[in-house]
Every structure is written in C-alpha cells, then in structure tokens.
C-alpha positions as CSV (number, residue, x, y, z in Angstrom):
1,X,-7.0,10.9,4.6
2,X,-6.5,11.8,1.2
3,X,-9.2,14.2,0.7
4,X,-8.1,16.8,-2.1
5,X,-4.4,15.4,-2.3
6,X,-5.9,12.4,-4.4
7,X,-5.6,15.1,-7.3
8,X,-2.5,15.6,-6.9
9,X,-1.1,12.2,-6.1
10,X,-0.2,10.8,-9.2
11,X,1.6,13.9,-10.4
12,X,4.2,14.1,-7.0
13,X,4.6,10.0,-7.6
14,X,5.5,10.4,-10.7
15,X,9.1,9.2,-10.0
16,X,8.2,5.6,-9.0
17,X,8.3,2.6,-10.8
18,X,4.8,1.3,-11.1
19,X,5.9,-1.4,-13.5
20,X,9.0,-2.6,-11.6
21,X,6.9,-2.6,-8.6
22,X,4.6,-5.1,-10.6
23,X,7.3,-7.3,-12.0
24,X,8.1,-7.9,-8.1
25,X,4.5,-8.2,-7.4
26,X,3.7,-10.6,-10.2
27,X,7.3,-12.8,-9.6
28,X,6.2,-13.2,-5.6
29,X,2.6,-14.5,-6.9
30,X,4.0,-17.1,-9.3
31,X,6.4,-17.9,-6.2
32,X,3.3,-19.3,-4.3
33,X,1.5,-20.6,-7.8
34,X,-0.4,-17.6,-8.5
35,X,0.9,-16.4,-12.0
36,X,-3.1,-16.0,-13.1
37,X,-6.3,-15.8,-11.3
38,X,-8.0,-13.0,-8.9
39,X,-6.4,-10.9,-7.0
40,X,-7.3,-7.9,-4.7
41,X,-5.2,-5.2,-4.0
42,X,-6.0,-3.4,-0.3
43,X,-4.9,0.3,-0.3
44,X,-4.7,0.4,-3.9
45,X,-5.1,4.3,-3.9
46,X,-5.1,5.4,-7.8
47,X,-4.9,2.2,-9.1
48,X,-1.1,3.0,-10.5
49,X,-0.3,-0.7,-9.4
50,X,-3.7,-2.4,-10.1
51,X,-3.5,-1.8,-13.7
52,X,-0.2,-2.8,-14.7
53,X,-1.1,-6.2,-12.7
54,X,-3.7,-6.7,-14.3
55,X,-2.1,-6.2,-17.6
56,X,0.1,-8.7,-16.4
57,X,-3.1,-11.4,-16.0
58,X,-4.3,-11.1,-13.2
59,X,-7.8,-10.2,-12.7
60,X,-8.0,-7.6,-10.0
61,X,-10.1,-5.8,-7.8
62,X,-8.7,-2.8,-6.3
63,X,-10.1,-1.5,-2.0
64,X,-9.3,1.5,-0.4
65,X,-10.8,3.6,2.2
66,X,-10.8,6.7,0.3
67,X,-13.8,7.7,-2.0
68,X,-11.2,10.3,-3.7
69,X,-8.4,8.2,-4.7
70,X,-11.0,5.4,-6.2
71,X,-12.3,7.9,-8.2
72,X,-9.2,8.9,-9.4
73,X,-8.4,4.8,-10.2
74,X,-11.7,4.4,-12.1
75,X,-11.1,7.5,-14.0
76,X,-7.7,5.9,-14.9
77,X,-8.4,2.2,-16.1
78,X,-11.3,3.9,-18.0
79,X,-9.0,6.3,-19.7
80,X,-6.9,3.0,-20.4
81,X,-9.9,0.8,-21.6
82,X,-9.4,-1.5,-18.5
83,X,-12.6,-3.3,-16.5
84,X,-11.4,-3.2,-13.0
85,X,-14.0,-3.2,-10.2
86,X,-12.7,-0.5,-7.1
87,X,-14.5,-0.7,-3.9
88,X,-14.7,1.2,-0.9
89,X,-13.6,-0.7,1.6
90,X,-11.7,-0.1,5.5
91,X,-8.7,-2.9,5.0
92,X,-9.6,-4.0,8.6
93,X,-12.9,-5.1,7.3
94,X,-12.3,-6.4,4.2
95,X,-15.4,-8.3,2.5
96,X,-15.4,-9.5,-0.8
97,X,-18.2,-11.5,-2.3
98,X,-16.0,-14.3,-3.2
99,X,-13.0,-16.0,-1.9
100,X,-9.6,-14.4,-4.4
101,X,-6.2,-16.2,-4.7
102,X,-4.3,-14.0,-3.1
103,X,-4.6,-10.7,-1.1
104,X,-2.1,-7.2,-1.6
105,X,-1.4,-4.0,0.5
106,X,0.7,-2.2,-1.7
107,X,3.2,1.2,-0.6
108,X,2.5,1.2,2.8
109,X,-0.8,0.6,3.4
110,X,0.0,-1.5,6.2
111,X,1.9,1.0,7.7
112,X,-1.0,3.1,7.7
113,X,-2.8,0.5,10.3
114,X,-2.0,2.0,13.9
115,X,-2.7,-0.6,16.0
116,X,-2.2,-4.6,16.8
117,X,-6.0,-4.3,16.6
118,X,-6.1,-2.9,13.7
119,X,-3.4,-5.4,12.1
120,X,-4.8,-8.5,13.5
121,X,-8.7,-7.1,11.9
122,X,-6.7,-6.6,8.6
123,X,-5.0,-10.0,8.5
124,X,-8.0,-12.1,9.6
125,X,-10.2,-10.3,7.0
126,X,-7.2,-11.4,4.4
127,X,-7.1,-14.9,5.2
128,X,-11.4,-14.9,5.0
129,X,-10.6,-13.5,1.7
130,X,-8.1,-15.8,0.2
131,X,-8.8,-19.1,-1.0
132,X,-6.9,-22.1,0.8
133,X,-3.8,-22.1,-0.7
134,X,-3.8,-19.3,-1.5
135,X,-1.5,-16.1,-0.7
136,X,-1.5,-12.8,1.5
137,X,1.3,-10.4,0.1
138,X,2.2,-7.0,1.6
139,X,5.0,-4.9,2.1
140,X,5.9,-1.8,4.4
141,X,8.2,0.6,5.2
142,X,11.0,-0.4,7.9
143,X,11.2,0.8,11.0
144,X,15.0,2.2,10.2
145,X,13.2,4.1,7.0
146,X,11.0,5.7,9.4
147,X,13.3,6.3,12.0
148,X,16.4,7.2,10.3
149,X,15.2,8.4,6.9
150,X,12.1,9.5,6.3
151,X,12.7,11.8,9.6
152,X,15.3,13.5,8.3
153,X,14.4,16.8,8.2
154,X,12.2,19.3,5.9
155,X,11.7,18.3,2.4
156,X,10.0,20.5,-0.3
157,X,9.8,20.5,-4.1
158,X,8.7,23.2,-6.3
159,X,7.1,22.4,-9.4
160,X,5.5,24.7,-12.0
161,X,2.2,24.1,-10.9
162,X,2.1,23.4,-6.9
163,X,4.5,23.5,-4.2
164,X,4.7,21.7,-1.4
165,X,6.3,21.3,2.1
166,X,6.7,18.0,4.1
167,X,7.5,17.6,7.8
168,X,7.7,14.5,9.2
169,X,8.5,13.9,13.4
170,X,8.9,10.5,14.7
171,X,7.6,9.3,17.9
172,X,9.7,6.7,19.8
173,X,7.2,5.4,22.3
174,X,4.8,4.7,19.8
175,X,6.6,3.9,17.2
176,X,5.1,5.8,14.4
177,X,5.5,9.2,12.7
178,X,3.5,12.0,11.7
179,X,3.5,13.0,8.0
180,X,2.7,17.0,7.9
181,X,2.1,18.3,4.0
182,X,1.3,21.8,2.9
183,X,0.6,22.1,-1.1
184,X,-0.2,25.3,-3.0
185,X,-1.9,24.8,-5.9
186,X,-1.6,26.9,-8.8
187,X,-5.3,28.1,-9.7
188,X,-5.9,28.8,-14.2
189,X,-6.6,32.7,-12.9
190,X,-2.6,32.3,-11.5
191,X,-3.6,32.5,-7.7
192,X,-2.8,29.8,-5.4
193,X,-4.7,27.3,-3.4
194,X,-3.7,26.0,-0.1
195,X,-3.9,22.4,1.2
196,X,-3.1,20.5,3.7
197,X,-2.5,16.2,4.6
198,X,-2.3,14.9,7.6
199,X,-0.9,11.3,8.6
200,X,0.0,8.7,10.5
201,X,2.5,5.6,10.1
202,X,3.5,3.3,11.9
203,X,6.8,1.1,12.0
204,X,5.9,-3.0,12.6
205,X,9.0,-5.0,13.5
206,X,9.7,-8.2,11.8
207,X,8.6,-10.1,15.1
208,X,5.3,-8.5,15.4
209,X,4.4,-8.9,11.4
210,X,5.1,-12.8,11.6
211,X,3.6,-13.5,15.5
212,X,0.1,-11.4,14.2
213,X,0.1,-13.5,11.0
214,X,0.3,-16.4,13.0
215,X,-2.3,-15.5,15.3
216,X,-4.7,-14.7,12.3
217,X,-3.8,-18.0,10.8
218,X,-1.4,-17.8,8.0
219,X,1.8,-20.2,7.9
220,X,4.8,-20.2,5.7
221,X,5.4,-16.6,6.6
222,X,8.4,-15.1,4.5
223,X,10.2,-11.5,4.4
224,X,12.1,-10.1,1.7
225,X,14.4,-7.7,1.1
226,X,14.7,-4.0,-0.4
227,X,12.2,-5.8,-3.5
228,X,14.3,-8.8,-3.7
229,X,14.0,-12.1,-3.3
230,X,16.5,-12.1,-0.7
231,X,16.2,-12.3,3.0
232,X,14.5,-9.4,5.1
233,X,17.5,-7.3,7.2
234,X,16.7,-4.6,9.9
235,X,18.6,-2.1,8.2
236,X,16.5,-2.2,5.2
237,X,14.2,0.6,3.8
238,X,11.2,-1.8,2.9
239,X,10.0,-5.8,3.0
240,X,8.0,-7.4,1.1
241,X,6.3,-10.2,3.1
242,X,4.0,-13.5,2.0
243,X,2.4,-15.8,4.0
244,X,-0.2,-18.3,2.9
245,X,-3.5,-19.5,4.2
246,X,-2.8,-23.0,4.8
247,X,-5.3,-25.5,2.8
248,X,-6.7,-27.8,5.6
C-alpha cells in the first residue's frame, strides 16, 4: 500500500487542515493530562500531523507500515529542522522500546485494519505501549461516510501536473469498501506516467470500537463527534475516540 502514491500524497492532500487537525489532537491529550510528554503516532504516513504536534510539545515518534511514506516524513521534518524518530512498524504489532503517554492512529488508519483480529492485535499492542494512565486516541471514518458518501460515485481531479481517477464500491456483507485510483503523472520530457493504488477500508461500528477496547483492556472509553468534543452520532462522517489504560 502506498508504493509510488507516497510521492504524490502530500500534493492531492493539500486541502486538509493539518494544523486544525492538531489543535483537536493536542486539546483531546490535555483532556486526559497529556498537554506534554511522548507520544506515538501509528499510521503517521508523511508525517503532515506528527510535526505540527510536535511543534505543539509533544515529543513524537511517528510508525507506519510503509517504507515510502516514512521516507517522505523524514525528508519533511529534516527540511523543517525537526528531530523526529519514524519507524517502520505493522500497527498490529506495535513495539516501542519504551512505554509513551499516549498512542495515535490518525486519518483512518484504523479503518485500514480488516479484521477483529487485526483490531484487537492493534489495541493490545497500544495499551503495551502506553504508560498506566495514560491514553490511546484514534479516529475513523463512519460507517455512514463509507456507505453513503465516500461511495458516491466516480470522482476525478485534473491538476497541471497528474490526473487522477477514484472508484470506490462498497461491500455490505463485509462492511468495507474498495478504494480504486488511477494517476498519470506528468514526466519533465511532457509524457505521462501511469499508476495505480489499491485499498481496503473498513467501517467499525461504535459497538465494536468500545466492546474490542474493552477486551484489550482500556476503560473510560469515549467517542466524539465530527472533531468535537461533542458526543459520537451514527450519522456522522468521522469520531474521534480515547480510551485510557487504566493505572492498577
């Protein structure tokens, strides 16, 4: 996943609001304590969130599975004069050499896990992670954004330099949706280059996020709405969800 689109991935998410999306970050950390301290940040793709939190004091460490999108992190917090360590690391294994505060999974990395295997591996290697007291802190795309949005039909954008197509077709027994993208690439000699992404999400109900966090361990389990502080509804787009690992 993410093999040659890493390149491109900060110029097509160029509309979103890295630094909003750390204010609500950085305000849901200080909600459970944590307005300092270290942080990890699971599917932190091109760092484009781990740096502004870090700028905000936090000292992070940013894990994901792909080699390409960590390069293209490190790359940036160098350009920016920022220390941040990236690893590469399957979320489902997570294993950091010490304990942090509090654990991420930013823009939909957990929709990216397939399973209840897979969710249950990533929120037990969380709570190994995070220091008692501590928080895990996540948020995903709803099942009514998958669904009802996000399968809405053929999108494409053409910019001066690539183009791209994006099919999307939801599957209602398993609950998730495949993500289809085509880019050309505009070569220096004018010619184009094909590529093509492939993936997989899949929509968690709120009953499933809070019964697997239980099972893992954490307590205090909370959902958010639409990145507010107010209470998670089915009809949202996205939650935010904490849960902390309860100090024995």
């Amino acid at each position: 996943m993410y093999q040659g689109f890493a390149e491109l991935y900060d110029e097509l998410m160029d509309d979103v609001n890295y630094e909003g999306w750390a204010d609500h970050y950085a305000r849901l950390l200080s909600i459970y304590g944590i307005r300092s301290g270290k942080v990890c940040e699971c599917a932190c793709g091109t760092g484009s969130l781990t740096l502004p939190l870090q700028k905000r004091g936090f000292q992070m460490t940013g894990v994901d599975i792909s080699r390409e999108m960590l390069w293209q992190a490190a790359q940036k917090a160098r350009k920016n004069g920022i220390a941040i360590p990236f690893v590469q690391q399957d979320m489902r294994s997570l294993n950091l050499h010490k304990p942090v505060d509090a654990v991420l999974a930013t823009c939909d990395g957990v929709n990216y896990l397939l399973t209840e295997e897979d969710l249950l591996g990533f929120f037990r290697a969380a709570k190994r992670s995070i220091l008692p007291g501590g928080a895990l802190i996540f948020d995903v795309s709803t099942p009514y954004k998958l669904k009802n949005i996000l399968c809405s039909g053929l999108m494409y954008e053409d910019r001066d330099d690539v183009t791209y197509l994006w099919q999307n077709t939801w599957h209602e027994r398993s609950q998730t949706v495949n993500l289809d993208l085509c880019f050309f690439v505009r070569e220096n000699d004018g010619k184009y280059r094909r590529m093509e992404e492939h993936q997989t999400q899949r929509a968690w109900s709120m009953d499933t996020l809070k019964e697997v966090l239980w099972k893992a361990g954490f307590r205090a389990v909370c959902m958010y709405s639409n990145g507010s502080l107010n209470a998670a509804k089915e009809q949202d787009e996205r939650w935010h969800i904490a849960a902390t690992n309860p100090v024995k």
